[in-house]
Structures are given as structure tokens and as C-alpha cells.
N, C-alpha and C positions, 0 to 999 in steps of 0.2 A: 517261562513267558510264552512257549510256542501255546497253540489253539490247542495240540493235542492236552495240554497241559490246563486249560482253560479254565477257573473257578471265578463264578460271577456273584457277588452280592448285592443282594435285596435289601436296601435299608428301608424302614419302613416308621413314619412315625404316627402318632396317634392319630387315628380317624382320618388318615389321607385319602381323601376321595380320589386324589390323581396318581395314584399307585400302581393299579391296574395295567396300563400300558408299559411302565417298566417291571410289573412281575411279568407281562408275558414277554415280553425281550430278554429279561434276564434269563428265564426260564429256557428261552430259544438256543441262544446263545452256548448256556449252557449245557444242555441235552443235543443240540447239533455239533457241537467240537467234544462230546464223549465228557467233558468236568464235572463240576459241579456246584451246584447252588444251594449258597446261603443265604438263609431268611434271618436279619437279624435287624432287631426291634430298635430303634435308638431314642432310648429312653432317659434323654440328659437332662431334662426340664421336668422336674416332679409337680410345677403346676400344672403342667398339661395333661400328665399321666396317669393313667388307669388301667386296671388288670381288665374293665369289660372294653376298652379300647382294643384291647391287644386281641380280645377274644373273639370282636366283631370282624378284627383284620383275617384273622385265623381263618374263620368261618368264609368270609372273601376270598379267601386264596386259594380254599378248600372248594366253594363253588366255580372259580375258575380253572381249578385240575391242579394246579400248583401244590408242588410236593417237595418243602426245601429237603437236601441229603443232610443239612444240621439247619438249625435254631436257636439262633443267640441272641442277646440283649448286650448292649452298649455298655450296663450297669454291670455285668461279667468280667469287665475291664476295669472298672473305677479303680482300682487301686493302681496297677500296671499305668495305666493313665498318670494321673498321681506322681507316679513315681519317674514317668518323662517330664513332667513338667519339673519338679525336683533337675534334672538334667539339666535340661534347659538354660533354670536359673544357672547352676552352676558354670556353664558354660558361656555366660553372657549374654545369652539370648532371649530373656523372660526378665521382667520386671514390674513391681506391684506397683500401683497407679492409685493415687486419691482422686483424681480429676475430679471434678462433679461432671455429669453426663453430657449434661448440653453444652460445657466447655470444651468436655474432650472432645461432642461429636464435632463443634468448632473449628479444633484445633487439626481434626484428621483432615478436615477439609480440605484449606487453608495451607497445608503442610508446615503446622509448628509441630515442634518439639517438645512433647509433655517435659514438665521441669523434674520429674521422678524417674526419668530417662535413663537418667548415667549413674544412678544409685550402686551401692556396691553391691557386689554378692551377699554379703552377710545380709546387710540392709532388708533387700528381698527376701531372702528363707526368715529372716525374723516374722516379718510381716505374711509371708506366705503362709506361715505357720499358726500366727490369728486367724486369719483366712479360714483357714484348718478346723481351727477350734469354735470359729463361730464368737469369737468375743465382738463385744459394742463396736472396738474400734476394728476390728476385724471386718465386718459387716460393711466399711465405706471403700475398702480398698478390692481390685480385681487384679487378676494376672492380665498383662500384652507380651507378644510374642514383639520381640525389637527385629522386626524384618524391616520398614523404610518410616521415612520423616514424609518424603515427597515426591515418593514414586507417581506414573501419572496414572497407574492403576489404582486406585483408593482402597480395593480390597488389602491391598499388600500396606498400607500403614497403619503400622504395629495393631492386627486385631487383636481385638479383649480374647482369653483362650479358658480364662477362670472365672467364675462368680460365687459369689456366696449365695446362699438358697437354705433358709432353716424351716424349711418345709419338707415333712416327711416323704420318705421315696413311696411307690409302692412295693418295692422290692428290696430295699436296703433300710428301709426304716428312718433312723434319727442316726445312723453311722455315719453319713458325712453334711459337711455346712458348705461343703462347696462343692461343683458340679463344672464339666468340663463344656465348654461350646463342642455345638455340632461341626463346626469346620475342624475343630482341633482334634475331636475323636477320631474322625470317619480314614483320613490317611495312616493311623496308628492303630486302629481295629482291624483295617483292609488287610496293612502288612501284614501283623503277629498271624491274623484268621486263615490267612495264604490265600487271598484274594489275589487273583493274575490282572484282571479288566472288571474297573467301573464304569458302571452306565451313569452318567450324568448330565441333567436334561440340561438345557443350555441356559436355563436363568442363574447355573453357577458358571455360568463360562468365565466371569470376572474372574472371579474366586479358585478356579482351577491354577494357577501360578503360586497362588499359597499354597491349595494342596497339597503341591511337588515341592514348594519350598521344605516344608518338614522332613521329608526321607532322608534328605542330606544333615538337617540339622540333627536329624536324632537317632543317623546313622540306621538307616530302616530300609527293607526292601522296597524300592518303588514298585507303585502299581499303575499298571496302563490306562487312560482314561480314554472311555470313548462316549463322544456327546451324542443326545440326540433332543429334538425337540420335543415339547411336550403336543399332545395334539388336543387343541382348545374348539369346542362346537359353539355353534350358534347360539343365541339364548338361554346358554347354558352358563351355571356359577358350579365353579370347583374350589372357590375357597370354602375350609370348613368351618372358618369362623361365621360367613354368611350361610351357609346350610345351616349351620346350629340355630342360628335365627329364625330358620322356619320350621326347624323342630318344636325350638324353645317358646314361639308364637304362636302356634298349635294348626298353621296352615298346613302341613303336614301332618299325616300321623305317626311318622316316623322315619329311621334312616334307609326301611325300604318301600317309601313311596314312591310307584311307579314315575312319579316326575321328577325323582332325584337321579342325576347322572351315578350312583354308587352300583356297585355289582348287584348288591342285593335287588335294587332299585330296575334297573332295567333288565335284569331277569324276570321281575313280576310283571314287567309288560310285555314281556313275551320274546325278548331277546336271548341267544343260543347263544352257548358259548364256543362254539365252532364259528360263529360270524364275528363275536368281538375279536377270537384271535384271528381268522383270519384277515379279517381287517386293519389290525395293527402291521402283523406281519405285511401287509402288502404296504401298506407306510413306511414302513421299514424304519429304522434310525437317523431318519432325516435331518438336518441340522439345518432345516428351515422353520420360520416359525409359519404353524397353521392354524386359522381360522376355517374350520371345514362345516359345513352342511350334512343335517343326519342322514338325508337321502340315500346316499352313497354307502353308510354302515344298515342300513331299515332294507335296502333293496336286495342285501347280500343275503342278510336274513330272509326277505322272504321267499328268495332262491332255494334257501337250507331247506324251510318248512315247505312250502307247494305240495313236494311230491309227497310229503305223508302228515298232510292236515287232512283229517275226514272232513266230509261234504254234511253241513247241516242248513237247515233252515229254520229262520228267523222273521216274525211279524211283529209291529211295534202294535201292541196293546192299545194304546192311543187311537178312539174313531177304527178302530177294525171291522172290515167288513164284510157281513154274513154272503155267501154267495150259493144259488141252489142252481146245482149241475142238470141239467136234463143230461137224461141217458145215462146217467151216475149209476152205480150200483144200488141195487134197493135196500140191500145189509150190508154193513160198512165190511172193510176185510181190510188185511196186512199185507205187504208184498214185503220180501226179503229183497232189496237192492242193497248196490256196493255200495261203500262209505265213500271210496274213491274212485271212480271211471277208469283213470288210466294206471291205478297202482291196485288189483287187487289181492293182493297180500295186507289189507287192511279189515280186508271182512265185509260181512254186509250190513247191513241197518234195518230195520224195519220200517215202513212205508204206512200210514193207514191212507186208504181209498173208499168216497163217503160221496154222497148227494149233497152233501151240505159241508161246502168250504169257505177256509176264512183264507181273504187277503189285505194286501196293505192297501189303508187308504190313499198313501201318494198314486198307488198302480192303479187303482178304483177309478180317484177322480181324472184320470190321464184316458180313460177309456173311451170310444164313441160306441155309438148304437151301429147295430150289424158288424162291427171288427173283428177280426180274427186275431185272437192271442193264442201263444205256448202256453199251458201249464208245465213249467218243467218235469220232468220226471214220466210225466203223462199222455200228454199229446195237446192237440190243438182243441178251440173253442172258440165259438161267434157271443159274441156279446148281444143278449135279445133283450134285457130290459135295465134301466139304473135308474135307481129310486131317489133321491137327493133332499134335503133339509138345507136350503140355500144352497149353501159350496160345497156342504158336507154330502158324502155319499153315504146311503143307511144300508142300499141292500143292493143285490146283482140278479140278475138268472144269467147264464150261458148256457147253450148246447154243445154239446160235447160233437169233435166233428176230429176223429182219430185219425181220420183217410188223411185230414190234410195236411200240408208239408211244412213242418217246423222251422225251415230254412226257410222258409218264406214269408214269414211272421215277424214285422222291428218288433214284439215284446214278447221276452220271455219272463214268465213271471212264479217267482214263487209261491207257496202256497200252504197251507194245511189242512186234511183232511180232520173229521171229529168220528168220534166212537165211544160209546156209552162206556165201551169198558178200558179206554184208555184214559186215564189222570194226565189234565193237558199240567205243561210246564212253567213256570214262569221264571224271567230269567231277567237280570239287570246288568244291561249292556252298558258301560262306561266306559269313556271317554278322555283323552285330557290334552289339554296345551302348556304351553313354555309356563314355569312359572314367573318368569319376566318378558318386558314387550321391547326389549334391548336386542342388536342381535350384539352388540361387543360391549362388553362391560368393562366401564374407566373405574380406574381407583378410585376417585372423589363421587361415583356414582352412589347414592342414597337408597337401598333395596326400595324403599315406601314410595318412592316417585317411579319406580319401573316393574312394579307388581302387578302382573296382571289380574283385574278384578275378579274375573271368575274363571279358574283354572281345571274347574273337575265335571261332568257334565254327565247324566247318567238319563237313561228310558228304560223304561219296563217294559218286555216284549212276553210274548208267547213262541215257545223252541219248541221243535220237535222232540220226541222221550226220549230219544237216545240221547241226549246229553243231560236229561239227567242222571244220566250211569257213569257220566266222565268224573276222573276222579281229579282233583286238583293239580293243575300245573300242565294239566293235558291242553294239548295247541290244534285247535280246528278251524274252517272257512265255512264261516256264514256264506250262506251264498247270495251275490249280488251286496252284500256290506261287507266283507272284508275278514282281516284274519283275527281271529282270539284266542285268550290263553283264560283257562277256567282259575278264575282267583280263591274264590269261594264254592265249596259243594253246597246246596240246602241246606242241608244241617250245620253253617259251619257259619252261614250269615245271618244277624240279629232280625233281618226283612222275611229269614224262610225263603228266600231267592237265590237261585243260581245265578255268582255274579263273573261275570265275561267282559275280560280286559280287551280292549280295542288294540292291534298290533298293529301300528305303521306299516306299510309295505312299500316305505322309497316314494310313493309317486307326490309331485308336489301338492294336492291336498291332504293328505296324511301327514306333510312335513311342515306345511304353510301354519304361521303362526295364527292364530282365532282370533283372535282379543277384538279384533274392528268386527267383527259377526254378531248379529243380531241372534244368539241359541236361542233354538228353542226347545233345548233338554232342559231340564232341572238341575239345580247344582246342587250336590249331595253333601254333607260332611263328611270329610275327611274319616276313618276309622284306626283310630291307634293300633299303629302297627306292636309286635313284638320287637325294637331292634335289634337287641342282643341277646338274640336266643343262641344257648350256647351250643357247639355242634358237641355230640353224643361220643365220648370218648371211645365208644368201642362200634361207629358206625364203622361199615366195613365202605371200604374204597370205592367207589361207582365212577363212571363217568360223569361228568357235570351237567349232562346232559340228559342222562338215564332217564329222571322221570317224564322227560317232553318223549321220549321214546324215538328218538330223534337218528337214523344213520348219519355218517360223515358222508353228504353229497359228492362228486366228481368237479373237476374244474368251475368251481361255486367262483374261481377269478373273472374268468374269460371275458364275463358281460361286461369288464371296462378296461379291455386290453391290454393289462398288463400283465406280466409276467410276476411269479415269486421274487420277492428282494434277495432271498436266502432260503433257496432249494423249495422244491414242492412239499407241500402238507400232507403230510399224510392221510389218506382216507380208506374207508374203508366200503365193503358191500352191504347193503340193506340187510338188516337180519330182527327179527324178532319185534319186527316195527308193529305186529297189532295187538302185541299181548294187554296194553294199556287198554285197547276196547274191548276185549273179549267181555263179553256177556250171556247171560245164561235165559234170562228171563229179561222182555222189555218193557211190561205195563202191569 
């Protein structure tokens, strides 16, 4: 039972979106007191169950670095199971029940006394034995465990521990007609498995007094329980019956759409898995219940990324406006700049430099006559002429004026130069909000009444050519709009566009829910996703992070004063962070 001794188990059931925060706790737990973790599947209800459930889970746990020391299912047990329940009866403690349902939930109430209570042993293993076999009459009767009539915990009177189910397993087939509840497996898998400490999030807190009740009853090693809450965000639905719903309605394209809370899901928008765990771990096993705000896990991340997202530019296609440089070069040319100023161990990028540039109509129409503006990258320039069709801006001149002092200019603006022999890029920057306009979701809430009407919002810009060389999953800063994670290469999207996931960065409009805003992006359809692609039996180990090419940053806490719950994280020193851009040729 000591720490040194420590072995923690993962129960995991089908398609738990809420899983994540107890595999990285368990995982903690386990690999900081030297034990070891087990992942084991609990697979008691074969109408829920599924071999691409279990696969999807796999694949999750594989994306968040989780690597059980075993791998087991619940159904590994059936029989062993079985045969304490067999115990049980013998022992006076289990007995079959006809109730009809809504009676007995009645009577658990209320604290009566089911009239099939004080039946004899025989009695029971008769009927347990229908049970067994699946006959007609078999089918109406369930096992309870006889722990109370009217105790004032309700968990503790007598739970159902057996039911009949003649529905095939995925794993066991048409071998059994009855199936054990989840409360009744989870303290008799713990034991036999040599589980020391359960993680158990607090909506079984009732139900932990049964738990312990069994060890004694069926003469079993107890196991230490330790609660924690589960941590609930804003806006956010973690039940998977209403997530199937937006599967199953086609508002998604699938289980890893960026606006689902699932692993898959907020990895494709650009979250690290160095910020999900350390963000849990700084939550630590709290036994409070939380309602938290994404700010705070978005902010951490984009601590993580900053120091190695290359620097690109971006102009939304929409009214773009021609602009002719005086004093521009008279042949366009390339300058080799860094991808990032302050980090470079990133590399450079190519620059074109041109008489003839395009910028964004917001920075156009915001200009006055004689102004001096930054070209980033470039230097300064006087605004000498602006052409205009009403509101809209058509065209620019500026003179270029390099002497003068960029610190001294409110606008720094980005830009892009053209050149006959560069292929400009085109690239679809999206966007998205809550899929609901709730920030806390009541049980008796109706998904249809708190759906936000338009949740996905996309613009077609013009990108610098270096990202058309980004290969997917790579995480860059637009400059002046913000961070992205490349979704899609060219080749990879039905449009032939480079598509670029928008990356919250904490600050309250990245976080702030849309729904009352008047967009004026487009809302795109949704793209079926793959969700249960299966991971490759013989991929070899990576960090979870490897393809964002991402170091483990230095005290990524600090920015909200707290301390580690349980020890420092480990990290590591910047290495091999530009291999993901390296290129050879840019146009």
C-alpha cells in the first residue's frame, strides 16, 4: 500500500470524452511513485461496446504519451466475476429480484424492502442460474447485493450487481446472458489486478462506501481510494451521448472536430500536449467541483508555442489592395529573413521585395493622406495618394522613406511583395466558436435550444510561400492575427487551399463566445473527419508532440503563481526545433 508500491488504474469506458484528465493523473501518480499503470477497458455493457471505441481510446492515449505497463478489459474477468457473485449468494449476501423497475426504483427510495429479500440460498442460485442461461424467465429477474433496506446513502441500498443482456459482446460473443455492473466489477478487478490507489472523480463519491463494502464481503484486498474532481469548462458538453448527437446530425464532421473537447479534437486546433498536462497537473486532484474558463489552459499553450511558431504573413483576399512603392526596387528580389527574431534556431524564410505591394483593406481604409506608416520587415513610408470607390479602397502610392524611425509610427502594417516568378498562395484561415451559447449545461437542457447558429467561420487570404512548404500539424504566427496550426496542405484540401486553424491564445477575445456578432466570414461546411483512424501497429514511439516540433518550455507555471501540486515537470532544452521548416527551394 506504500507509494513506493503504487499501481494505479485507468478504467476507461467507451468513447469517454472525460477520460483525459484521469489518464494524465493516473499516469502521474504512477510514474512519480516509481508503480505502475493500468489501462483497462471496462467493457460490462455490450450495448455500448465496440472494438473501434476501444481503438479511438487507444489512439487518445497514444496522442497524450500514455503508455499503460499492462492492458486489460473488465470482460478478462467475467468468469472470476461470476464466480464472486456465486459467493456472495452463498454467503447471504446477493439475491435475485423480480421487481419490475420502476417499483424497485420506488421501493430503494422510500427504503422498503424488496419481498425476494430474505429468499433462501437455494432459491437464488436457482434463479441465478436462469440468469446464466438466458431463459424467458431468466430475462426478468437481476442480482442485488443485500448491503441496506434504509441506509441514508441510497447508493448503499441493496444495488442491482447482475443483469441479463443477450446481446452479443464484442469480445466474448454469445458466452454469457448476464453481465456484471460497473460498481460491482471495478473493487474486484482493482483487487485481483494489484491495484494499490483509485482515482475516482467525485460524482462517485456516493458510491464509494459500496465500493469498500465489497472487500470485506468477498474477502479481497482493499484498495485506497483517492477523489478528485472532474474539471468542467465553459460552453463545453463532455457527455458522449450529446457529442454523438453532433456527430450523428452532421454538425460535425466528426470525433476530431476542432470544437469538440476530445483529444483528437483539440489537438487539431492547435493545442500541445505539454499544456493539456500541464495544466491538469497544476489542478491537481482537487475535490472541488470546477467550472473553469479556456483562457487559462489557451494561455499556457500559447506560452508553449511563442518561442518556436515561425513568423508569416497573411492578407485576407477580400478588397485587397494594390499598392505602388515609389523608391521600390525596379526588379522584384528575395531577401533571406528569420522565421523568428528572437529564436534563431528556426531558420530563415524568404522575403520578396517589389514596387508593387498588396495590403489589407482594414489597414488601407484606416490611412490618411501624407501619413507615415512601418512596413514591417522594411522600413517606413508616407502615404501620397488613396484611390477609393465609396468606402472601399482600390489602390495606394506610398514613398518609401527608410531614414525614418519605426518607433515612431502607431501603424505597423504588414504586407506582401509580388514577383513574376513567385506562385502567390492561397490559404483558408478558419475560425470557430462554442458549439453551444450556454456557459453551464442543466440536465433538462435541450441541445436544439442552446446551439449556436453558426459555429465555423472561414476567409480566404493570400500567405506568404513559405507556408506553402509547411507540412501539416506545423504551428505558426500570422502576424498581427494570431496563432495557427496548418490543418490541411494544398494537396490535401478539396478547395486546393492551404487550410490554417485559428489558435486561441487566452486573451478574452479568442476566448469570448461569438454567437451575438454580426460575422462577416463565411460559414463553411463542416469536412468529415476520419475518427477512427487506426493508429499503425508498428508506429514507432514519438513524443506527442514531435510533429508540432515543439521543445518542453521552462516554468510555462509561473504566469499564474502557482507552484507544481506534485513536483516539477519535467522539461527539457530546445533541440531540433527547425527541422519541420527546413527547405530547399521556395518558389
Amino acid at each position: 500500500m506504500g507509494y513506493d508500491s503504487w499501481a494505479s488504474s485507468l478504467a476507461l469506458a467507451s468513447k469517454s470524452e472525460r477520460s483525459k484528465e484521469a489518464a494524465l493523473l493516473n499516469e502521474y501518480f504512477a510514474r512519480s511513485h516509481n508503480g505502475k499503470l493500468i489501462v483497462r477497458f471496462d467493457d460490462t455493457n455490450p450495448n455500448k461496446e465496440k472494438a473501434e471505441f476501444e481503438e479511438s481510446i487507444t489512439e487518445d492515449l497514444r496522442l497524450l504519451g500514455i503508455h499503460g505497463d499492462v492492458v486489460t478489459h473488465t470482460s478478462d474477468h467475467f468468469q472470476t466475476i461470476y464466480e464472486y457473485a456465486l459467493k456472495m449468494i452463498n454467503k447471504g449476501l446477493a439475491y435475485a429480484d423480480d421487481t419490475p423497475h420502476e417499483t424497485m426504483k420506488e421501493e430503494r427510495m422510500n427504503g422498503i424492502a424488496s419481498q425476494r429479500r430474505d429468499q433462501s440460498v437455494e432459491e437464488n442460485l436457482q434463479r441465478f442460474e436462469l440468469m446464466r442461461q438466458g431463459t424467458e424467465e431468466g430475462l426478468t429477474w437481476c442480482l442485488r447485493a443485500k448491503m441496506s433496506v434504509d441506509n441514508p446513502n441510497k447508493a448503499m441500498r441493496d444495488p442491482v450487481i447482475f443483469r441479463c443482456n443477450l446481446t452479443p459482446h464484442h469480445r466474448t460473443g454469445t458466452l454469457w446472458k448476464i453481465y456484471p455492473t460497473y460498481d460491482f466489477c471495478c473493487p474486484i478487478v482493482d483487487s485481483i489486478e494489484g491495484v494499490t490507489h483509485a482515482l475516482r472523480s467525485m460524482e462517485y463519491r456516493d458510491r464509494n462506501p459500496q465500493y469498500e463494502w465489497f472487500f470485506p464481503a468477498l474477502e479481497l484486498r482493499p484498495v485506497a481510494i483517492k477523489d478528485f474532481s472532474r474539471m468542467n469548462f465553459v460552453y463545453t458538453l463532455l457527455s458522449k451521448r450529446k457529442l454523438q448527437w453532433f456527430v450523428d446530425s452532421g454538425i460535425v464532421g466528426g470525433w476530431d472536430d476542432p470544437r469538440f473537447p476530445t483529444v483528437r479534437g483539440i489537438r487539431r486546433r492547435g493545442m500541445t500536449i505539454d499544456a493539456l498536462r500541464q495544466y491538469v497537473l497544476m489542478q491537481g486532484a482537487s475535490q472541488k467541483n470546477m467550472l473553469l474558463e479556456w483562457d487559462k489552459i489557451w494561455a499556457l499553450n500559447k506560452k508553449i508555442i511563442d518561442p518556436v511558431a515561425p513568423r508569416h504573413t497573411a492578407l485576407l483576399k477580400k478588397e485587397l489592395v494594390p499598392v505602388t512603392v515609389v523608391g521600390g526596387p525596379d526588379v522584384p528580389f528575395t531577401k533571406d529573413q528569420p522565421r523568428h527574431k528572437k529564436n534563431p534556431e528556426l531558420g530563415m524564410k524568404q522575403t520578396v521585395f517589389s514596387s508593387l505591394v498588396f495590403v489589407d483593406q482594414a489597414d488601407a481604409a484606416s490611412f490618411a493622406h501624407n501619413e507615415e506608416v512601418t512596413l514591417m520587415d522594411w522600413g517606413n513610408a508616407i502615404v501620397q495618394d488613396i484611390v477609393r470607390t465609396g468606402d472601399v479602397v482600390t489602390a495606394l502610392t506610398v514613398q518609401l522613406h527608410l531614414e525614418g524611425d519605426v518607433k515612431a509610427t502607431k501603424k505597423k502594417i504588414t504586407w506582401l511583395g509580388q514577383d513574376p516568378n513567385v506562385h502567390p498562395v492561397e490559404a483558408l484561415l478558419v475560425d470557430y466558436d462554442y458549439l453551444i451559447t450556454k456557459k453551464k449545461i442543466e440536465e433538462n437542457d435541450s441541445i436544439e435550444d442552446i446551439l449556436t447558429p453558426v459555429s465555423e467561420f472561414a476567409d480566404t487570404a493570400i500567405v506568404d510561400a513559405n507556408v506553402g512548404l509547411l507540412a501539416k500539424g506545423a504551428i505558426i504566427q500570422l502576424e498581427r492575427r494570431g496563432y495557427y496550426i496548418v490543418d490541411k496542405e494544398a494537396a490535401q484540401s478539396e478547395l486546393g487551399l492551404v487550410t490554417l486553424i485559428n489558435i486561441p491564445d487566452g486573451k478574452a477575445a479568442s476566448t469570448a463566445s461569438k454567437h451575438k456578432e454580426d460575422p462577416n466570414a463565411t460559414k463553411i461546411k463542416s469536412g468529415k473527419g476520419n475518427s477512427w483512424d487506426k493508429p499503425s501497429a508498428k508506429a514507432k514511439a514519438v513524443h506527442p508532440d514531435a510533429a508540432l516540433s515543439l521543445p518542453e518550455p521552462k516554468d510555462t507555471c509561473n504566469m499564474y503563481e502557482s507552484k507544481h501540486m506534485y513536483g516539477d515537470v519535467a522539461v527539457g532544452k530546445p533541440k531540433d526545433i527547425t527541422s519541420m521548416y527546413e527547405t530547399h527551394k521556395y518558389y
